[in-house]
Structure formats: structure tokens, C-alpha cells
C-alpha angles and dihedrals in degrees: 000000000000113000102009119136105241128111111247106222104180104128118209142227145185132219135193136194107218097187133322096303115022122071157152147220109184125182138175131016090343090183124169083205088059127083121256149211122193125182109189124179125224127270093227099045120085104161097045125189125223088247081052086071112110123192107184104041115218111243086246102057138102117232126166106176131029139140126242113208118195124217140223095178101305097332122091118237100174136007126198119201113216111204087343130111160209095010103116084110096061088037090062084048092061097032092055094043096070093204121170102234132198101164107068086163090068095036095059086050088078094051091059096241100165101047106090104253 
């Protein structure tokens, strides 16, 4: 409501189709300048296993999903989805909770990286 006192929170994204298979959802403080974490999951693998997981792609392989997660210290301040939809929710869960996180591996579980989108 216009002119109540209370702080607004939502936290916003944006989000662009490149072409008819290759897309992002992208929410938070999403800065070049900022550090970064990505967690991508291979092309050939479709039932992944958490030890699958790979955190740093060779320059020869093929990935078509991951998630980028941005960094203030340990904590993440923006996350961007790439070929993979519909997690912003989870993405401002993470966002709003200010943790400090080690284990990317387990974060990204939550985000669904290894089904086909």
C-alpha cells in the first residue's frame, strides 16, 4: 500500500530467452565485478549423481544447465539459472537467508540441476 511504513523486500529478477533452447533466469545482485561459483551439469549425463557434480568445466565439454551463484564474502547475493526454470522462488530463499555457504554441491541440489529442463 502506498505510503505504509513498511519496508517492501521482494527482490526482483530478470530473465531472457537466447534462442529456442538456450536460456536464463537471473535474481539478486547479478555483478561482473563480484565473485562467482557455478555448478554446471554435463551434457551426457542425464541421471547425475551428487560426486558427478563439477564445479570448475573443462574448455572441451559440453554443458547445457548450471547455476551461477554470486558472492559477497561467503554469503550469496545473486544467483543466475542457466536452462533451467521456474526457481526464482527457491533463488530469493536463498538470496533473503544471508547464510554464509561452503557446499555449493548441496546448494544447487535444491535448484534441480541434473533433471533435463
Amino acid at each position: 500500500m502506498t505510503g505504509a511504513s513498511q519496508p517492501y523486500h521482494h527482490q526482483s529478477m530478470f530473465w531472457s530467452d537466447l534462442g529456442p533452447n538456450v536460456g536464463y533466469e537471473a535474481i539478486g545482485l547479478v555483478d561482473s565485478s563480484l565473485p562467482t561459483v557455478g555448478i554446471w551439469a554435463h551434457k551426457d549425463t542425464v541421471t547425475r549423481s551428487e560426486s558427478e557434480i563439477k564445479s570448475e568445466p573443462g574448455a572441451h565439454e559440453k554443458y547445457e544447465q548450471g547455476i551461477v551463484f554470486y558472492m559477497d564474502k561467503s554469503k550469496v547475493v545473486g544467483v543466475l539459472t542457466w536452462n533451467i526454470f521456474g526457481k526464482v522462488p527457491i533463488a530469493r530463499q536463498v538470496i533473503a537467508a544471508g547464510e554464509e555457504h561452503q557446499d555449493f554441491g548441496l546448494l544447487a541440489k535444491q535448484f534441480d540441476i541434473h533433471t533435463k529442463h
